[in-house]
C-alpha positions as CSV (number, residue, x, y, z in Angstrom):
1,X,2.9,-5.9,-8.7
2,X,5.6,-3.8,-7.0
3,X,8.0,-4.1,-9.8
4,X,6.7,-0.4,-11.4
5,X,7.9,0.8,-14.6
6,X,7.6,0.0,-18.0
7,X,9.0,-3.8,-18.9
8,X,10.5,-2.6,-22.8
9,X,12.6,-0.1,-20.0
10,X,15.6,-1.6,-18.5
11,X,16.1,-1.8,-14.6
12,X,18.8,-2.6,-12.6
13,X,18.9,-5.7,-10.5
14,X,21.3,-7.7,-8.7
15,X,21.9,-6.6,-5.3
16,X,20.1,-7.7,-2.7
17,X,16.0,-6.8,-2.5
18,X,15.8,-10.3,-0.9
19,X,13.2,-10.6,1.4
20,X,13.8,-11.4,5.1
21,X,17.2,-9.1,5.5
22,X,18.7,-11.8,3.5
23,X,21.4,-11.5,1.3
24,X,18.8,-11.9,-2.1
25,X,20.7,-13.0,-5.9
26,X,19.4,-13.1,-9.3
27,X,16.6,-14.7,-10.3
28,X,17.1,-18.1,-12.2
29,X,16.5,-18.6,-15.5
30,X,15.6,-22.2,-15.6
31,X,16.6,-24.7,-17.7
32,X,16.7,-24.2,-22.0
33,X,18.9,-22.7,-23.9
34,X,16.2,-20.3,-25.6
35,X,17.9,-20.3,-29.0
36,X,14.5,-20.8,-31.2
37,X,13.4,-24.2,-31.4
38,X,9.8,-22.8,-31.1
39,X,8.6,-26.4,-30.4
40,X,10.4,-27.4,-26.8
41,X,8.3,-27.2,-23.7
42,X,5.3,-29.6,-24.8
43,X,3.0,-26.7,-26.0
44,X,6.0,-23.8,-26.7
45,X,5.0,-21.9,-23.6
46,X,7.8,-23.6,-21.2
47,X,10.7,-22.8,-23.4
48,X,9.5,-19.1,-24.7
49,X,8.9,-18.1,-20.9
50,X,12.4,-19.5,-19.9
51,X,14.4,-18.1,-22.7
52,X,12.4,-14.6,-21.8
53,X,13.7,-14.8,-18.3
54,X,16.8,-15.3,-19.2
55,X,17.4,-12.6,-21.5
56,X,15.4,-10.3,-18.8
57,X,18.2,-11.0,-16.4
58,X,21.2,-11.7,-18.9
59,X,20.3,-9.1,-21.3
60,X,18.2,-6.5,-19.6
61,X,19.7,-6.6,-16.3
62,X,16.2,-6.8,-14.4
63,X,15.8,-7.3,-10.5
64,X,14.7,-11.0,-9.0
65,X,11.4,-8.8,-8.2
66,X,10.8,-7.7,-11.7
67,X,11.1,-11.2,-13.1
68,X,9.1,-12.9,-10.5
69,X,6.3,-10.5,-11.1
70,X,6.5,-11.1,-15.1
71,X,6.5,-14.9,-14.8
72,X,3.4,-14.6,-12.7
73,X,2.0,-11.9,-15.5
74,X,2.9,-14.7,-18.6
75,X,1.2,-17.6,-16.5
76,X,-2.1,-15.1,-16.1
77,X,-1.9,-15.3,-19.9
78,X,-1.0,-18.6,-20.8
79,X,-4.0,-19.6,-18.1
80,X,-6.4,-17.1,-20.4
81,X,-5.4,-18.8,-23.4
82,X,-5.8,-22.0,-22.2
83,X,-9.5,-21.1,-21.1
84,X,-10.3,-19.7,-24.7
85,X,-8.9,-23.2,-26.1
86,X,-5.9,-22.0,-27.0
87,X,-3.1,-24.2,-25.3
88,X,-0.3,-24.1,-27.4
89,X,1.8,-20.9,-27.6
90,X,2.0,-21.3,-31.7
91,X,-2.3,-20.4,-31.0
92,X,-1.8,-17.4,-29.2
93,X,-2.6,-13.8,-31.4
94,X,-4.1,-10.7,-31.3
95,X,-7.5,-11.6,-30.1
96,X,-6.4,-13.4,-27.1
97,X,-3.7,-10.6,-26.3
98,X,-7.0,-8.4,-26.3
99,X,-9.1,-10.5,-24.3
100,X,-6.9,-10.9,-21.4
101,X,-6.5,-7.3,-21.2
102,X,-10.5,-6.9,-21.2
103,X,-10.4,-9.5,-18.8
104,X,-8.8,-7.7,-16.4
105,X,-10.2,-3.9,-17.5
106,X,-13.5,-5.7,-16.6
107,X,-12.4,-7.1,-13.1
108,X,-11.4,-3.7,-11.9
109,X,-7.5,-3.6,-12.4
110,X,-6.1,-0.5,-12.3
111,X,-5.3,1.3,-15.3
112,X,-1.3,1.5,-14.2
113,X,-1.1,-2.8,-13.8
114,X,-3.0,-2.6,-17.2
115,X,-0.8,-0.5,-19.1
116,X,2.1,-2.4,-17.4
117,X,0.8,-6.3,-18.7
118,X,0.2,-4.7,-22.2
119,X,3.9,-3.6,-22.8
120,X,4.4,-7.0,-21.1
121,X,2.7,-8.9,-24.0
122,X,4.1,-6.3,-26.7
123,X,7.6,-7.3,-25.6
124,X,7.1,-11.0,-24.7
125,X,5.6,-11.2,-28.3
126,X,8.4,-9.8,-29.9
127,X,11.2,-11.7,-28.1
128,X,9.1,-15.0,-29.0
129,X,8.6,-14.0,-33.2
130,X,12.4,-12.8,-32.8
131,X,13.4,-16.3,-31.3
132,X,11.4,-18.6,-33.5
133,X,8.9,-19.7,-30.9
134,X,6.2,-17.6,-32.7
135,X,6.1,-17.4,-36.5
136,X,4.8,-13.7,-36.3
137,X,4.6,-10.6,-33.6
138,X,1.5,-11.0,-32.4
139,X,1.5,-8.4,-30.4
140,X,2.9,-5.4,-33.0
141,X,-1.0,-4.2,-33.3
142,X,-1.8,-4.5,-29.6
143,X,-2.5,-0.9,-28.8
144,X,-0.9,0.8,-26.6
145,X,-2.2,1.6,-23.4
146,X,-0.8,4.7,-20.9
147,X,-1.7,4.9,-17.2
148,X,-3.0,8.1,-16.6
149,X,-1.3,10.7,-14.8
150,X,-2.0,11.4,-11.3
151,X,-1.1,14.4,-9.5
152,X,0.8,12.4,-6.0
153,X,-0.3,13.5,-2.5
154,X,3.1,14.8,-1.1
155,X,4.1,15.3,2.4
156,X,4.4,18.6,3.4
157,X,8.0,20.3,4.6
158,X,6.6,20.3,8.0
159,X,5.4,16.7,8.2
160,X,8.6,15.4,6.5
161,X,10.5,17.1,9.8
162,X,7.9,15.5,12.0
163,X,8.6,12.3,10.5
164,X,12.8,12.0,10.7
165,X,12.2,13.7,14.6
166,X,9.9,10.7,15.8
167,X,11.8,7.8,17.9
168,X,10.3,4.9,18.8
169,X,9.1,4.5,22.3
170,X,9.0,1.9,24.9
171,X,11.0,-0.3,26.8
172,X,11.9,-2.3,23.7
173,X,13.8,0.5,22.4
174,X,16.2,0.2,25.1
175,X,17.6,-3.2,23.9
176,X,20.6,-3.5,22.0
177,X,19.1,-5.2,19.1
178,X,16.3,-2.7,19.2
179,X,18.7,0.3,19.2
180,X,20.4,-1.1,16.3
181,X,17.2,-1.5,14.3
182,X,16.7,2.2,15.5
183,X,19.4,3.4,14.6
184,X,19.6,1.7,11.4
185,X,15.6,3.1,10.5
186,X,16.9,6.7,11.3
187,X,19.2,6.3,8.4
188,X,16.9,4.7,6.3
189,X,14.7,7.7,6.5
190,X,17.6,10.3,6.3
191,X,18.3,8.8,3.1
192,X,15.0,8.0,1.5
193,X,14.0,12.1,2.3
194,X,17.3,13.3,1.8
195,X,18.6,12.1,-1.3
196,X,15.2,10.7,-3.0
197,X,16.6,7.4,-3.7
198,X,14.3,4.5,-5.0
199,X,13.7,2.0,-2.3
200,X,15.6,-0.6,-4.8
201,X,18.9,1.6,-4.8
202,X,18.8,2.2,-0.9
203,X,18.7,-1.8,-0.4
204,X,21.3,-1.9,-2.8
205,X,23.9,0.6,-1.6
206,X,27.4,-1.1,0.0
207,X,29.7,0.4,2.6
208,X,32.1,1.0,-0.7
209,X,29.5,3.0,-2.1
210,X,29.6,5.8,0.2
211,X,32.2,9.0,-0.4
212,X,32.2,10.4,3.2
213,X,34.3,13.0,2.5
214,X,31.8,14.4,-0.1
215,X,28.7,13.7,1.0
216,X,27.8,11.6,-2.2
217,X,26.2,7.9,-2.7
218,X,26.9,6.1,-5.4
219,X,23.3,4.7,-6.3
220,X,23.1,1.9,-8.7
221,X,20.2,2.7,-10.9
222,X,17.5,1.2,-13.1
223,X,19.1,0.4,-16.7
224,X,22.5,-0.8,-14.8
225,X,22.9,3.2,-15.1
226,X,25.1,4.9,-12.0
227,X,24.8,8.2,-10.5
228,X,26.6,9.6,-7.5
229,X,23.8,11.9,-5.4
230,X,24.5,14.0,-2.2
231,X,23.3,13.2,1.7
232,X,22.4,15.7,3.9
233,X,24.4,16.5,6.9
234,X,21.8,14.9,9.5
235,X,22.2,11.8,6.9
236,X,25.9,11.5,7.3
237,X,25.5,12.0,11.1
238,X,22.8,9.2,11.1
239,X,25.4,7.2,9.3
240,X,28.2,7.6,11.6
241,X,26.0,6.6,14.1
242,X,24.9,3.3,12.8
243,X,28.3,2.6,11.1
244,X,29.9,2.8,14.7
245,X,27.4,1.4,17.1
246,X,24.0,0.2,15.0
247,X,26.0,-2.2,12.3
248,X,28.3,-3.8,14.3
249,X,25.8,-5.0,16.2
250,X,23.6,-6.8,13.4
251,X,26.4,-7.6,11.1
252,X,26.6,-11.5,12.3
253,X,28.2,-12.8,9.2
254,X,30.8,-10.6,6.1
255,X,28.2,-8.7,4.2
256,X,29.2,-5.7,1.8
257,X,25.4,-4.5,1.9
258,X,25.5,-0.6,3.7
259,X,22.4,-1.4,5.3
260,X,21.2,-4.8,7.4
261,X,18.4,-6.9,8.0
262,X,17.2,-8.2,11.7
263,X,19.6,-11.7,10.5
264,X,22.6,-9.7,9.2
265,X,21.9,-10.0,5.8
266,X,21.2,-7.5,3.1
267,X,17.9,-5.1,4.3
268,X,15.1,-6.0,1.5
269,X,12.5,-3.3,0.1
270,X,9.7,-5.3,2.1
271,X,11.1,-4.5,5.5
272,X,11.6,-0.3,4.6
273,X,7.9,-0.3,3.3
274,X,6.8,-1.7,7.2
275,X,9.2,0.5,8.6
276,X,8.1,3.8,7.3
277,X,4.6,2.8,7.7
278,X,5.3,2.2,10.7
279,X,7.0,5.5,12.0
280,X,4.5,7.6,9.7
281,X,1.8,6.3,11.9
282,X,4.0,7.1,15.1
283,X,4.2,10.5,13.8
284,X,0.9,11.5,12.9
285,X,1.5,11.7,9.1
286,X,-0.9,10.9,6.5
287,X,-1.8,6.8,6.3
288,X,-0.4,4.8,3.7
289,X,3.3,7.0,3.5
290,X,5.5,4.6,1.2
291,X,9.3,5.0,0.8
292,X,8.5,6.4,-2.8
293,X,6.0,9.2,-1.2
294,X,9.0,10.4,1.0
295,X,10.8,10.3,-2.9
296,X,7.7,12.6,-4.2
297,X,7.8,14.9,-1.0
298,X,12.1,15.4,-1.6
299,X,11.6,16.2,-5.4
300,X,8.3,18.3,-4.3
301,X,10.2,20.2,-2.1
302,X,13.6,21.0,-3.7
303,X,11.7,22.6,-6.5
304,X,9.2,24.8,-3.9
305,X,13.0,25.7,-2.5
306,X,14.2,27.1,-6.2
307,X,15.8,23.5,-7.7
308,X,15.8,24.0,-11.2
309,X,13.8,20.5,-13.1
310,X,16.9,19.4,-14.4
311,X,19.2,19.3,-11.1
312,X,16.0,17.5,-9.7
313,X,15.6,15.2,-13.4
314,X,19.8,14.0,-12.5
315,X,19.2,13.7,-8.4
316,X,16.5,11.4,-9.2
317,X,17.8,9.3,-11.8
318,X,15.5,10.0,-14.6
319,X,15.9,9.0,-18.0
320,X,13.5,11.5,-19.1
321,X,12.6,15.1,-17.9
322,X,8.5,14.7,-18.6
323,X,9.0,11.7,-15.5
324,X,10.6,14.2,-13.5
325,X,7.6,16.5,-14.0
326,X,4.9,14.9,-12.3
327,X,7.0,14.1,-9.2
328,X,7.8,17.7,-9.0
329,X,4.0,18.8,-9.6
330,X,3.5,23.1,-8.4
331,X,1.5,22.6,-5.4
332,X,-1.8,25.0,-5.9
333,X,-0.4,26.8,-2.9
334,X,3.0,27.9,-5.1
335,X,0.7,28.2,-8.4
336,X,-1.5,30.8,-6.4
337,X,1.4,33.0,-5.3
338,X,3.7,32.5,-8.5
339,X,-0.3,34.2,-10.1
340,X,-0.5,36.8,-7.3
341,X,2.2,38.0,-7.9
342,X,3.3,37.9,-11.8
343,X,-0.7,38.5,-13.4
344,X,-1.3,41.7,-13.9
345,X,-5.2,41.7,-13.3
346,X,-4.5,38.9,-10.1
């Protein structure tokens, strides 16, 4: 889905994420005024979905991504329903909740998308008994399912250096739009490694947010929550550079956004995930590196390098320290040593 986390959690949204380097907005709650008249829509479903989507974005301050991805999740489940016989929303219950999940356990999805779609129908099923446009929680007795922990794959320190050292080559580098783009990339990476921001906060950052004097961001959060983090001193050099002769170049049009798209509008998640792909394969680095495995490898790192869990828990924005944890898993290398040298029959 791309939207990760859990949908009873807030997230921030608002700025940007717009696809294209455009300059992206909230996402639309469509027409209704979602005040409980559990029979508007036809068969219910209409009116519940649109008074969800608006208190996602009104009330729970979610990103255009994250409501886009759970209107897509409540048609997959109005279209089950509909193939069990079950059109209106008044005939939706347990067993269908439960049967769309099987559905897709069946298929093949992946534990993590079906964890996500069950707290999607837990919360979608309380807002609708809440609003009137289900007599009862259906969902209160759908149990809950976790997404198993895995341990992430992590770049190592000296792949991470590899990585912010690689420059494009080629003649194509050597045009002014191209340099830009460069330029603007170098920071992207700075940043992503340096301060382990989620790819959502990086898009989101404006030229106001930035505290040059202290090294700090301030990074707009999930849950509307702030938090100033620091940038590393090749960061803030990367950032001078771009700010001076990268921006200028590609800002066609007044934008606040920090960092710009190929048009001059606000740089969207999509276009970072190609661009680190694309200079992880340039620089050797395991396939598949994702702005939010460069945010593994920071948190990985700091704690190899003596960062106590809590210092790591605030740089990355966590709400809870067990979320912190598993980014900052003990490498076996660091376990082995930490043994060797601390068991007394090692």
């Amino acid at each position: 889905m791309g939207t990760g986390g859990d949908p009873a959690a807030t997230a921030r949204g608002g700025r940007g994420d717009s696809a294209g380097g455009g300059n992206g907005g909230r996402a639309g709650a469509g027409p209704g005024d979602g005040d409980g008249d559990g029979g508007s829509g036809g068969d219910g479903w209409a009116g519940a979905v649109e008074a969800f989507v608006r208190h996602l974005v009104a009330e729970r301050d979610r990103s255009p991504e994250t409501v886009r991805a759970y209107r897509a999740d409540l048609a997959g489940l109005r279209a089950h329903a509909a193939a069990a016989g079950r059109t209106d929303l008044l005939d939706l219950d347990l067993a269908v909740l439960r049967g769309w999940l099987a559905g897709m356990r069946s298929a093949g999805a992946a534990p993590a998308t079906i964890a996500r779609r069950a707290s999607l129908a837990r919360v979608f099923s309380a807002f609708a008994a809440r609003r009137g446009f289900l007599p009862d929680d259906v969902g209160a007795r759908l149990a809950t399912t976790r997404a198993p922990r895995r341990i992430p794959q992590v770049l190592t320190a000296a792949q991470a250096d590899r990585l912010l050292e690689t420059r494009p080559r080629g003649d194509r580098a050597q045009e002014p739009r191209d340099v830009a783009l460069n330029l603007r990339d170098d920071l992207v990476l700075e940043i992503l490694y340096g301060s382990a921001v989620r790819v959502s906060e990086l898009c989101r950052l404006d030229i106001g947010d930035v505290d040059h004097e202290r090294r700090l961001l301030r990074v707009h959060g999930k849950g509307g929550r702030q938090r100033s983090v620091p940038f590393s001193v090749p960061a803030a050099g990367a950032l001078d550079v771009w700010l001076t002769r990268g921006r200028p170049y590609l800002a066609t049009r007044v934008e606040a956004a920090l960092l710009l798209g190929a048009r001059g509008g606000r740089l969207d998640p999509r276009s970072v995930r190609r661009l680190v792909q694309a200079r992880g394969a340039a620089a050797g680095v395991p396939t598949g590196l994702t702005p939010h495995g460069l945010r593994h490898g920071a948190a990985t790192h700091m704690v190899e390098g003596g960062a106590d869990l809590r210092s790591v828990q605030e740089l990355l924005g966590h709400a809870s320290l067990s979320t912190t944890q598993i980014y900052t898993h003990v490498t076996p290398e660091r376990l082995r040593a930490a043994f060797d040298q601390a068991h007394p029959r090692a």
